[in-house]
C-alpha positions as CSV (number, residue, x, y, z in Angstrom):
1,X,20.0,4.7,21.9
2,X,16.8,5.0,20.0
3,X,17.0,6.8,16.2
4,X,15.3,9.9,16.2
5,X,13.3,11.6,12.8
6,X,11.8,14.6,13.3
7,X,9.1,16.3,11.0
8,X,7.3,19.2,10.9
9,X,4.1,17.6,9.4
10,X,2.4,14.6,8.7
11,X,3.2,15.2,4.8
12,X,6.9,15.3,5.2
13,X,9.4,12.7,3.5
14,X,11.3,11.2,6.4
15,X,13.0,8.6,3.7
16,X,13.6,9.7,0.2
17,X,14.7,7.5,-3.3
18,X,17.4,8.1,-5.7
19,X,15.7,9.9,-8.5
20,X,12.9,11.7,-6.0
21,X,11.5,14.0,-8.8
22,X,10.9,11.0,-11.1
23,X,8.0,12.1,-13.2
24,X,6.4,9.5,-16.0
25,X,7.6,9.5,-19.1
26,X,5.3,10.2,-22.4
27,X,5.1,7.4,-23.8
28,X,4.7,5.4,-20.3
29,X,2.5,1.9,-21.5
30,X,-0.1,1.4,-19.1
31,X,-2.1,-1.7,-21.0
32,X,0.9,-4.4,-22.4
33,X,-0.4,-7.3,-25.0
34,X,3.1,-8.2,-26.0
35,X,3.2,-12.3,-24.7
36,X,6.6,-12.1,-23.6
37,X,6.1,-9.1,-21.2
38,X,3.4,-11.1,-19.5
39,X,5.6,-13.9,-19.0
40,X,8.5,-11.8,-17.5
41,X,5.6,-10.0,-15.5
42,X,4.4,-13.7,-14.1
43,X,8.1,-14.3,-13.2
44,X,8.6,-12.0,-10.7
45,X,5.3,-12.8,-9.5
46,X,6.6,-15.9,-8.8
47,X,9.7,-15.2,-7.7
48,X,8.2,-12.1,-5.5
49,X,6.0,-15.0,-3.7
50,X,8.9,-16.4,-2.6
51,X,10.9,-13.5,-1.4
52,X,7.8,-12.2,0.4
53,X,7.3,-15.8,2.2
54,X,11.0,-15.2,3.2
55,X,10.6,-11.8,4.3
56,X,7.5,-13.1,6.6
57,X,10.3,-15.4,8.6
58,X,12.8,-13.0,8.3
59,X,10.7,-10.3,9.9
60,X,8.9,-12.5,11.8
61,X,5.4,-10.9,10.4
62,X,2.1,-12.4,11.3
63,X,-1.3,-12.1,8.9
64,X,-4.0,-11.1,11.4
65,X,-7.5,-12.0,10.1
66,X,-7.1,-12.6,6.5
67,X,-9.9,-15.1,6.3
68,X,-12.3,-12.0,5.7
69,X,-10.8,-11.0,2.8
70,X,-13.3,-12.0,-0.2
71,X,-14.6,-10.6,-3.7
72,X,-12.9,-8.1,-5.5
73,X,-11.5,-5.5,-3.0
74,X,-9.9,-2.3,-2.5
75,X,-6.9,-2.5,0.6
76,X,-5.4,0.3,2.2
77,X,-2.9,0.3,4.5
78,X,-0.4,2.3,7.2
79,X,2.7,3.0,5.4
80,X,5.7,2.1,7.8
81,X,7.8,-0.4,5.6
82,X,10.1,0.1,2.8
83,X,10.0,-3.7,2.0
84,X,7.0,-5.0,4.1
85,X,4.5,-2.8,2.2
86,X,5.6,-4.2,-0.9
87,X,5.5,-7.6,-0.4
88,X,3.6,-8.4,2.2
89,X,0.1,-7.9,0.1
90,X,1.5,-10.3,-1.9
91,X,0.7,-13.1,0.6
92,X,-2.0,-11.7,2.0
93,X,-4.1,-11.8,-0.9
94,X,-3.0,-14.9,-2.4
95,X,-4.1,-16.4,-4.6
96,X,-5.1,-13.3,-6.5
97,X,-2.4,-11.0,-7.2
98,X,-2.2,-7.5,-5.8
99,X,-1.5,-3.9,-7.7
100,X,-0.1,-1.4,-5.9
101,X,-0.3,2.4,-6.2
102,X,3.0,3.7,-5.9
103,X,4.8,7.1,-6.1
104,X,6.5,7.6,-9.7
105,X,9.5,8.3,-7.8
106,X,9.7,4.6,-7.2
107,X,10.5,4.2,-10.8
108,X,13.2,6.0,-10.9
109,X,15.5,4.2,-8.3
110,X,17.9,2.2,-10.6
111,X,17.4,-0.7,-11.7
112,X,14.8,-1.9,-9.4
113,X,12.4,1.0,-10.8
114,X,12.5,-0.4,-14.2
115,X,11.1,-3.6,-13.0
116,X,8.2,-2.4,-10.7
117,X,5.6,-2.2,-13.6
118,X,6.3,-5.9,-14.1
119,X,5.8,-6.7,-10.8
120,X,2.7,-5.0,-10.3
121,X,3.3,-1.3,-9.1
122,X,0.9,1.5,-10.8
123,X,2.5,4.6,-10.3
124,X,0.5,7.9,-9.6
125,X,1.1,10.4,-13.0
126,X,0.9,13.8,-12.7
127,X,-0.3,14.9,-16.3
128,X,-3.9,14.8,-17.0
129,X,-4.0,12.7,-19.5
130,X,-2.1,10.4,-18.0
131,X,-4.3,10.3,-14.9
132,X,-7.3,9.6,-17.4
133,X,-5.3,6.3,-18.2
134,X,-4.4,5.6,-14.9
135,X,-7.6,5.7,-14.1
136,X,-8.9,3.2,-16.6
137,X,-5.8,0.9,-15.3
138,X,-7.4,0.4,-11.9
139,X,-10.8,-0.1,-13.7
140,X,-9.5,-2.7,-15.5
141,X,-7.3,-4.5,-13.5
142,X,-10.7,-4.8,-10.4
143,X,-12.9,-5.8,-13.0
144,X,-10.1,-8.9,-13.8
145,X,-10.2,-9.9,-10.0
146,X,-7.1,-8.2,-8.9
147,X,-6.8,-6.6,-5.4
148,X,-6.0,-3.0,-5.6
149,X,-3.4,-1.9,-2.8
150,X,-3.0,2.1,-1.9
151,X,-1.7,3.5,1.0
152,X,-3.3,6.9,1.6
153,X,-1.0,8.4,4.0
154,X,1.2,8.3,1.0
155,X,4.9,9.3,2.6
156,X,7.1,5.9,3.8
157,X,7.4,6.6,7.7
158,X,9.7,3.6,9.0
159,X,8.5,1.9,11.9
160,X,6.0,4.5,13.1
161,X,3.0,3.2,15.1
162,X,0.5,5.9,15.1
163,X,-1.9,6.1,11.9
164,X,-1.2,9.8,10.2
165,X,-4.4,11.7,8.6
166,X,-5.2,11.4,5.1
167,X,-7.3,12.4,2.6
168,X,-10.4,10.6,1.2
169,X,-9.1,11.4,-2.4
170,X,-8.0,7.5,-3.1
171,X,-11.3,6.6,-1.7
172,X,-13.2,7.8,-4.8
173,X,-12.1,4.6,-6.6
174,X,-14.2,2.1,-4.9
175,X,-17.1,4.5,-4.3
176,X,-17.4,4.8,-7.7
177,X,-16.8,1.4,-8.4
178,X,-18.7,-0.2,-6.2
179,X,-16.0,-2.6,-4.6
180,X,-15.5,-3.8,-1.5
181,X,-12.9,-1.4,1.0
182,X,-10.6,-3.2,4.0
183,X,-8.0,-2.0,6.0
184,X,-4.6,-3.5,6.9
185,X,-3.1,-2.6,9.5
186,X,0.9,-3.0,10.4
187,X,1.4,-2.9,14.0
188,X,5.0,-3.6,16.2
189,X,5.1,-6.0,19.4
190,X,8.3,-6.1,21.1
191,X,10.6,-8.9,21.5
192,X,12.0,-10.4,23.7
193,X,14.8,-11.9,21.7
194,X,15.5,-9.6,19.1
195,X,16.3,-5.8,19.2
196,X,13.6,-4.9,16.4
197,X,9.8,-5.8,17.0
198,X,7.7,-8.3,15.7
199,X,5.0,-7.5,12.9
200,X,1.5,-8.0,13.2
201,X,-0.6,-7.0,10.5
202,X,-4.4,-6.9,10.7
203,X,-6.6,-7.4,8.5
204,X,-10.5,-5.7,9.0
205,X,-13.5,-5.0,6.7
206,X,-15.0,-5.4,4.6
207,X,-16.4,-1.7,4.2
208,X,-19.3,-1.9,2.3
209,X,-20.6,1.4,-0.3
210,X,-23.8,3.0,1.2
211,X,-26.3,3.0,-1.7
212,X,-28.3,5.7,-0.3
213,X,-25.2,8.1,-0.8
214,X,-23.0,10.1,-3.5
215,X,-19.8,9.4,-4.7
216,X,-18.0,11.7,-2.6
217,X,-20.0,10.6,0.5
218,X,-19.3,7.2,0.0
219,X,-15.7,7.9,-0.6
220,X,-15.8,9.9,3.1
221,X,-17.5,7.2,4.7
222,X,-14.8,4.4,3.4
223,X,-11.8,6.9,4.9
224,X,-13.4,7.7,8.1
225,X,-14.4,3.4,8.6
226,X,-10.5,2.7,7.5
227,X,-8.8,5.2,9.4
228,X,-10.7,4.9,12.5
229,X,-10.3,0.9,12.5
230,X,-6.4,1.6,11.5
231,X,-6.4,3.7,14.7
232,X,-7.8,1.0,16.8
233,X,-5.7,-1.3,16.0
234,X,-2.4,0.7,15.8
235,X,-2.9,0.7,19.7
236,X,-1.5,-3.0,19.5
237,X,1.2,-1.7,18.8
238,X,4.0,-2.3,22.3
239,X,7.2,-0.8,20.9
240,X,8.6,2.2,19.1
241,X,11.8,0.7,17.1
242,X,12.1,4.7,16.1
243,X,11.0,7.8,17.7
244,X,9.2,10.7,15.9
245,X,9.7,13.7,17.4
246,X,7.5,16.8,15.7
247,X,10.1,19.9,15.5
248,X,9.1,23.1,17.5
C-alpha cells in the first residue's frame, strides 16, 4: 500500500529536521578569508562530486537537457528530494560549483548542519541585517561564476509530482542582477524493476530579463516562465511513489 501525507496547504511541512526553529546565530560569517576553511570547503566539494555521481546510479537519475545551461545563471527547481536536491545541482552544473539557498533549519540538524556552509548552502536569515548580508553573499558569489540554486516552493514534499505555487519573491535576485533564469525540473517514471521510480530531471531556459520592464516585473515574468515550464514538464511524470491527499 501506497504512503499517504496529507496537508491542508501548499505551505505545510510534510517532513521536518531536528532542530526546526534553527534561527542564525549573531555572529554567523557569511564572507571566510581564513586559507584553511577554503581548503576544507574544496574538500567536500570534492568529495560531494562523488557522492552525488553515486547517488545518480543509485537513484537511477537522468540529466535532461543540460547542454543549455551557459553563463552565469540562476536555477530553480521543484522541491521533492531530501538528498537529490542537494546533490544533484552538483553534477548538473559542473564544472562550476553550485550555492544553494537553504532553510536555517538545515543548520541545525547535528552534525551535518555544521558542515553545510562548507559545502555550499546559504541559509535564508531572518534578521534584517542579516538579510542585507545575505544579500551581498549571492551578489558576490554570481559575479565569481557560481550558479545560484533556490527552490521557491521552499517546503521538502518527497516524491510529489505536481509543481506547488510560489511566490516571485526569490525572483528579484536575477531581475535585479541581470542573470540568466532556468528551470529544473524533477520528474518520476515508473519502473519496471524496482518499486520506487526512476528520476528524470529537466533542464529548460534560459529565461532572459526583459529590458523594457522593472524590477518587480521582471522578477514576475522569470516566476510565471519557470513555473509554467515546471508544470509542463511535471506531466512526464508516470508514477506517484506517495500520495498527497489535501485534508477536508
Amino acid at each position: 500500500m501506497k504512503r499517504v501525507i496529507e496537508y491542508k496547504t501548499f505551505e505545510d511541512d510534510v517532513i521536518t529536521s531536528a532542530n526546526q526553529d534553527y534561527k542564525l546565530k549573531k555572529n554567523f560569517r557569511w564572507v571566510h578569508i581564513n586559507p584553511i576553511w577554503h581548503l576544507l570547503s574544496f574538500i567536500i566539494y570534492l568529495l560531494l562530486l562523488i557522492v552525488a555521481f553515486i547517488y545518480k546510479l543509485v537513484r537511477r537519475i537522468s540529466y535532461k537537457n543540460r547542454r543549455v545551461l551557459k553563463g552565469t545563471y540562476f536555477i530553480y527547481g521543484n522541491h521533492t528530494s531530501q538528498f537529490g536536491d542537494i546533490l544533484n545541482p552538483f553534477l548538473i552544473c559542473f564544472p562550476r560549483r553550485p550555492y544553494i539557498i537553504c532553510s536555517p533549519a538545515n543548520l541545525g540538524i547535528p552534525i551535518i548542519g555544521k558542515i553545510l556552509p562548507l559545502a555550499g548552502a546559504i541559509p535564508i536569515p531572518d534578521d534584517i541585517h542579516d538579510m542585507l548580508k545575505f544579500k551581498k553573499y549571492i551578489k558576490y558569489k554570481i559575479m565569481k561564476g557560481c550558479p545560484i540554486v533556490i527552490y521557491p516552493e521552499a517546503h521538502i514534499w518527497p516524491w510529489y509530482t505536481g509543481i506547488r505555487e510560489f511566490t516571485n519573491v526569490s525572483f528579484h535576485y536575477p531581475s535585479e542582477l541581470n542573470k540568466r533564469v532556468y528551470s529544473m525540473t524533477t520528474t518520476y517514471k515508473k519502473s519496471k524493476i524496482f518499486k520506487k521510480p526512476n528520476i528524470d530531471v529537466y533542464i529548460d531556459g534560459p529565461f532572459i530579463k526583459n529590458e523594457e520592464y522593472n524590477k518587480k516585473d521582471n522578477a514576475e515574468k522569470f516566476r510565471l516562465e519557470v513555473s509554467n515550464k515546471m508544470k509542463v514538464r511535471s506531466k512526464l511524470s508516470n508514477y506517484s511513489y506517495i500520495t498527497y491527499k489535501k485534508k477536508d
